[in-house]
C-alpha positions, 0 to 999 in steps of 0.5 A: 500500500505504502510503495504504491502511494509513494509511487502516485505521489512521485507520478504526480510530483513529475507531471505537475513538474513536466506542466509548470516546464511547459506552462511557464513560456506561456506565464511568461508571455501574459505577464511581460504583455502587461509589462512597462518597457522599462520592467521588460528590459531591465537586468533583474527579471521580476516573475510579476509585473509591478504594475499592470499596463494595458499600453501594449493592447492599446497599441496592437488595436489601436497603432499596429491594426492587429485585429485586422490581421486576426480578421484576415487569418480566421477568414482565409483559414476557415474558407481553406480548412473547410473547402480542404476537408471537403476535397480530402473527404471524397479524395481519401474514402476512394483511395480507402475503400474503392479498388483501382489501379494506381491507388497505391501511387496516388497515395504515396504522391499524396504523401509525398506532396505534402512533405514537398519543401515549401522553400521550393514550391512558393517561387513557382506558387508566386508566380502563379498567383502573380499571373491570375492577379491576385497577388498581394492579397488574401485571395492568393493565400486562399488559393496557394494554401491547400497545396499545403492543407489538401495533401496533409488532410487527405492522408491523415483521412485515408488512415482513419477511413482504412480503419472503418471495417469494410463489413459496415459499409458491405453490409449497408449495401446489401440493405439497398444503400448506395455508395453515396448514401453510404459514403455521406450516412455511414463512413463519415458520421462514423470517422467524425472524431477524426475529420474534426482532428483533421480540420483543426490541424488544417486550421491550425497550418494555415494559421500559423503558416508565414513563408507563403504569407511574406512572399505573397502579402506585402499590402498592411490590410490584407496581411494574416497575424504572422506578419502583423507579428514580425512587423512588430520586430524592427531591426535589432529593436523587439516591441516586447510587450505588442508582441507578446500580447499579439502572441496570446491575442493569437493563440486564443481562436486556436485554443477555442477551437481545440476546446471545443471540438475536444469531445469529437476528438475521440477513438472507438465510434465503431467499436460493436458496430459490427456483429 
């Protein structure tokens, strides 16, 4: 009894130890974004601020327009997530479940696109967007994105769809169920957990994604938080407190997310679906 309440006490002791590891970069940005520029650069680094300024908010609304860039990020993020999701969906249940020839090199150029150095693909991607004439706007994310979001979803979904049992689907068809009707009832609803992980993950690239952002973007009202964040560094000089409290401002429509769509990130919806 003794040497398993002193194992618990030890697990315990480590994870709340590993959490405080992990949490304490995230404490460090909330309190130095309320910070003075005089306590944030001074020699003796204080764990709590000795007065809470709201200068640095203030001057991500008001001067450095950051809400505009959050606006720009969640309008091309959702649109490329969901029209991403859609396309993976169909793309990965008929390289899944339908018997063809060159389905395994479908699946292996999918792989392969994916892990494709975007240091090489955004000259010619450039030049693209360049050549439609939709540059230097958001309408250029949206259509150079999913060459990063539609590989990267459609793998992760051919995955989770391969490990649906085929007798689910067989067994619909024999009741008089198309293969549409089957694809859109029964293998979606069933593969819900994972579509959802996927959909936050593709949100969550698109996000966070700068190279493609830089090279496109260059017009302050259409630029995405990624770059509002780097404008804030200007040569050697860091505007410490804008950017950390960009950095927490940033983070909170993704932890939103997850929080929201945690219930479905879940394995075993087809566990006795089979008899």
């Amino acid at each position: 009894m003794k040497t398993t309440l002193g194992k618990q006490i030890t697990v315990y002791a480590t994870l709340a130890l590993l959490l405080l590891f992990a949490l304490f970069p995230l404490y460090w940005m909330v309190i130095t974004s309320f910070k003075s520029n005089g306590e944030i650069y001074s020699m003796t680094p204080t764990f709590w601020p000795k007065e809470f300024l709201g200068t640095a908010y203030d001057r991500l609304i008001n001067e450095k327009g950051f809400m505009t860039n959050i606006k720009n990020s969640l309008l091309v993020s959702l649109i490329v997530s969901v029209f991403s999701i859609v396309v993976s969906m169909l793309a990965a249940y008929a390289i899944s479940k339908l018997k063809f020839r060159g389905r395994s090199f479908i699946s292996k150029s999918i792989l392969y696109a994916y892990l494709m150095p975007r240091a090489v693909l955004f000259i010619p991607l450039y030049m693209l967007v360049t050549a439609i004439g939709i540059n230097n706007s958001i309408y250029g994310l949206m259509l150079i994105y999913p060459t990063i979001t539609i590989p990267y979803a459609t793998w992760m979904l051919i995955s989770y769809f391969k490990s649906i049992p085929d007798e689910i689907e067989e067994a619909a068809m024999i009741d008089g169920c198309s293969r549409i009707s089957t694809m859109t009832k029964i293998i979606f609803p069933l593969s819900a957990p994972g579509i959802a992980a996927t959909f936050i993950f593709s949100f969550t690239l698109c996000w966070s994604e700068y190279l493609y952002a830089l090279v496109v973007v260059t017009k302050g009202a259409d630029k995405t938080i990624t770059l509002g964040l780097s404008d804030m560094i200007v040569g050697d000089v860091f505007a410490w407190g804008p950017l950390m409290g960009g950095s927490i401002v940033a983070s909170i429509p993704v932890i939103i997310m997850y929080l929201f769509t945690s219930k479905y990130m879940v394995s075993g919806m087809t566990v006795g679906g089979v008899k």
